[in-house]
Each structure stands twice: as C-alpha cells, then as structure tokens.
C-alpha positions in Angstrom: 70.5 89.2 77.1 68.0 90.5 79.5 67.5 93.1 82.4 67.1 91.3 85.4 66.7 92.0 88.9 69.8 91.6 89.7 71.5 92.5 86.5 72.5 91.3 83.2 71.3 87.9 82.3 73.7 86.8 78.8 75.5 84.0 77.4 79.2 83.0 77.4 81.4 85.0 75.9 82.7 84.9 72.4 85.6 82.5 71.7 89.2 84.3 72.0 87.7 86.8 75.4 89.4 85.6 78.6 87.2 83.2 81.1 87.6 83.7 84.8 87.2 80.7 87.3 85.3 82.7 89.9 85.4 86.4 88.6 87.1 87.8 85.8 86.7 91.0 83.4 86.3 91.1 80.0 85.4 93.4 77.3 83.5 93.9 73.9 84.3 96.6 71.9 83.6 97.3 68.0 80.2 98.9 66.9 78.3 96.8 69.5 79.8 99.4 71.9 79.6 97.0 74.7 80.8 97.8 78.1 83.7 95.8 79.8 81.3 94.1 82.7 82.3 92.0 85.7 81.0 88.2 85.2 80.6 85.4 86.9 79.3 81.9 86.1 75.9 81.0 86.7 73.8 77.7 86.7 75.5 75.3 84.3 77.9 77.4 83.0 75.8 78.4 79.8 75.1 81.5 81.2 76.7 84.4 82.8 75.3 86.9 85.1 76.5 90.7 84.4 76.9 93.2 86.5 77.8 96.8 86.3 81.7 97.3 87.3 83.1 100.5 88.7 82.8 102.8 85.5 86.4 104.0 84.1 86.4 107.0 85.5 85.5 105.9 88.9 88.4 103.5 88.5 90.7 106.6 87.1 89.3 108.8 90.0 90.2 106.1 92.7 93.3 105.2 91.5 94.2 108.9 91.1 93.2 109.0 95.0 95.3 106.2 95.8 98.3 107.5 94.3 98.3 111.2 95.7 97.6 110.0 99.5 100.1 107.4 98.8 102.7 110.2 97.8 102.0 112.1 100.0 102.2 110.4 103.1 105.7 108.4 101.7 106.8 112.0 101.0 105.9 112.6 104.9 107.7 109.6 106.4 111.1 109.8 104.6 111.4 113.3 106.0 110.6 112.9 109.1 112.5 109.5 108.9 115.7 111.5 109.2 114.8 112.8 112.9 115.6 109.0 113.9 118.7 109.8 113.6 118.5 112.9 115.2 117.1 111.0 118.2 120.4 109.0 118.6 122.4 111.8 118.2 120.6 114.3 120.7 120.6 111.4 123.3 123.9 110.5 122.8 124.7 114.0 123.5 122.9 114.7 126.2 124.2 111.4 127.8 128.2 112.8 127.2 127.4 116.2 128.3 126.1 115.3 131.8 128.4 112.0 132.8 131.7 113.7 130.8 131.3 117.1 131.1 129.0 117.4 133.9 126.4 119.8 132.4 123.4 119.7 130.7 120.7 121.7 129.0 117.1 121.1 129.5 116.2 122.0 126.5 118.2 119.3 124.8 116.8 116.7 126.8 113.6 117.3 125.4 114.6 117.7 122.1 114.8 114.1 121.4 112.0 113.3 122.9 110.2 116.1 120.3 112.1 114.1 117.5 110.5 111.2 118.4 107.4 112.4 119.1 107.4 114.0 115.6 108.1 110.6 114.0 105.7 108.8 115.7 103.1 110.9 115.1 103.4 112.2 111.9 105.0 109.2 110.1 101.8 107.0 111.3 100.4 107.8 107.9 103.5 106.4 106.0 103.6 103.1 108.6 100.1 102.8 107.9 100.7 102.6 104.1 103.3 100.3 104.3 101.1 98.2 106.8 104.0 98.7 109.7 101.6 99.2 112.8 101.3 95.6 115.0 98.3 93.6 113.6 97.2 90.2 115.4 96.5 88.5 112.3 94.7 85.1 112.9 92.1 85.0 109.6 93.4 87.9 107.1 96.0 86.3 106.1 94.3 83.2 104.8 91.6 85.3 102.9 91.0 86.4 99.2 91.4 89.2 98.1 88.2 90.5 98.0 88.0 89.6 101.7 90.4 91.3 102.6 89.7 94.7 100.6 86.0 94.3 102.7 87.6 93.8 105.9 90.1 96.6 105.1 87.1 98.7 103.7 85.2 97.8 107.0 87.9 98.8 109.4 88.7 102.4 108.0 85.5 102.9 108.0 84.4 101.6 111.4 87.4 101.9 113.7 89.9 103.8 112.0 88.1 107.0 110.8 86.1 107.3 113.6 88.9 107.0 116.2 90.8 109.8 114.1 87.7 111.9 114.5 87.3 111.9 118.1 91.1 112.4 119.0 91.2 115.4 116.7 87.4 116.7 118.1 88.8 115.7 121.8 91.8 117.3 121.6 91.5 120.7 120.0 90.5 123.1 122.8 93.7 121.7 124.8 95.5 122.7 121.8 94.0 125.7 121.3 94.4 126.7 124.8 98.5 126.4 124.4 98.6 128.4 121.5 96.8 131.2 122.9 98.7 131.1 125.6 102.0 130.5 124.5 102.4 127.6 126.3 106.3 126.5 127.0 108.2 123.6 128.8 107.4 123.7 132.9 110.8 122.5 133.3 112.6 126.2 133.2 115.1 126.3 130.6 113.0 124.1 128.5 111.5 123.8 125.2 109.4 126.8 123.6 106.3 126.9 121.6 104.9 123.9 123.5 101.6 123.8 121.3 103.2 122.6 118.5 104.2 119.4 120.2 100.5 119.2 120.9 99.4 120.2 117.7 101.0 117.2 115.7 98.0 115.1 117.5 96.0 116.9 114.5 99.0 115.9 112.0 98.4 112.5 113.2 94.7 112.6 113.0 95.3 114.2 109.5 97.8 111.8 107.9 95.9 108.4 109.3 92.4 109.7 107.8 93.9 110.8 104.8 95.7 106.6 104.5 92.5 105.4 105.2 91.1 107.4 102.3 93.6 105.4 100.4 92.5 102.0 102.1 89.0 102.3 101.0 89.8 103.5 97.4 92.5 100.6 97.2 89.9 98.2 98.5 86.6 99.4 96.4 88.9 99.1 93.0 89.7 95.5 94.1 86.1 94.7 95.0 85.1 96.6 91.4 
C-alpha cells in the first residue's frame, strides 16, 4: 500500500476478514501490527481506500462521555419525574380546599405550578436523551445512519448549543438581581425564595448543553 493524498491506497483484505457493502471495519493484528481502519471500496473493487478511524481511545473517551451525560441526565429526570405527581396532588388540593372548604393558600397555588416548572425545565435534558421534545420530521427519518449522526452533529452544534448559551448569558443578571434581593412571590402570602424558580433557566441551559455533548459524541462514534 501506499500514502496517498487522501489516505491509504491497499488491496482487499485477506480471506476470512469481514467485507462491508458500503463501509465496514476490519482489523489486522499479529506481528504486522496493523491498525483496524475504516474501508471502503474503490474503482473495481480490487482496491480499497483506507482511512484513519477514530483511534481507540478517542472511541473509549467518547463513549465514556456518552455514558456519564447519559446517566446523569436519566438520573435527573426520574427524580424530578415524581413532582408530576406532586402536580396532581397540589392541584387537586387546592381545587377541594377553595370549592369544599372555602379557603385557600397562595402559596399552595403556586406550588404546583413550581412542580411543574421544575419538571419542565430540568427534565429537558432527560426528554432530550430519550428524543421526547416535538420534532417535524419529514427527511430524518428516511436517512442513514451516518446522515443522521451529521444532521444531529450539525444541530447541537448550530442551533442547540448556541440557543443554550444566549438564554443562560441573557438571563443571568435577572437572576442575579433576585437573589440579591431576596426576591419573593408579589402575590402576599406567596411563595419564598423566588430566584430559585428563575434560577432553574441555568439548570435548563446546563442539562440541554450537557445532552448535546452526548449528541455530538454519539454522532462522531457513528460517523468514525
């Protein structure tokens, strides 16, 4: 084989090595000490043209990457998955306190709307991993794989990151600003400590960039 400009020029593999139709992987070992390369056919067929795949510990690194963010944000959501319920439950009572007992607490009205706010918010890292969130999908569907991973790769990248950025950049000093002042409910009798409601914009910021470091890792160790 040669060094091309493009890569590795070499013949077909030995007999017993697996042959891909497209793209395939395949590796030589024994006191050659050939790497395991990414081929693909090329001209007749006679010859295949080599490139270098994602070393192994790239590929041990990214799936390492993959795994953690994965864990970590299906860690987050079935916590905060249990504040559904909570939702139900806090409505529910606020609904029988004021039509059957005729009171009600302000504070408890907002409580379920915290709850949800907290699930929505923080759990859009877990939704995201488990592709929840709407998607119009009129081409993906019908792509390869490798189109997909470069779509997916292109997305986080382009939209996603970027949009995570400027909500977190956007929305600090109005978070800061309720922290230092203690900021609580305007409706008197309301909820406390109203900068950690805002604050979770950051969680969400957070746990979405943190997904679409997964996204990219998934999709570069399919394109590899």
């Amino acid at each position: 084989p040669g060094l091309g400009a493009r890569g590795l020029v070499g013949r077909l593999p030995p007999p017993g090595f697996p042959r891909a139709r497209r793209l395939g992987l395949f590796a030589l070992s024994g006191g050659g000490g050939y790497k395991a390369a990414t081929f693909a056919r090329h001209g007749s067929g006679r010859l295949l043209r080599f490139r270098r795949p994602l070393g192994r510990r790239c590929v041990d690194f990214l799936a390492l990457v993959v795994r953690v963010v994965d864990a970590v944000n299906e860690t987050i959501g079935r916590g905060v998955m249990w504040l559904s319920l909570g939702v139900v439950l806090v409505c529910f009572a606020t609904v029988y306190m004021r039509y059957a007992l005729g009171t009600g607490k302000p504070w408890i009205q907002e409580l379920y709307v915290w709850q949800h706010a907290i699930v929505f918010l923080a759990a859009a890292g877990y939704t995201l991993l488990h592709g929840g969130h709407v998607r119009v999908d009129l081409f993906y569907g019908k792509m390869s794989a490798r189109r997909r991973a470069l779509v997916d790769i292109w997305g986080t990248v382009v939209l996603l990151w970027p949009l995570a950025i400027v909500i977190a950049y956007e929305s600090a000093p109005m978070v800061a600003l309720s922290w230092s002042n203690d900021e609580v409910s305007q409706q008197p009798g309301g909820m406390p400590d109203v900068w950690f409601l805002k604050a979770l914009l950051h969680v969400f910021c957070a746990v979405i960039f943190i997904q679409g470091i997964a996204v990219v890792a998934r999709g570069l160790l399919v394109l590899g």
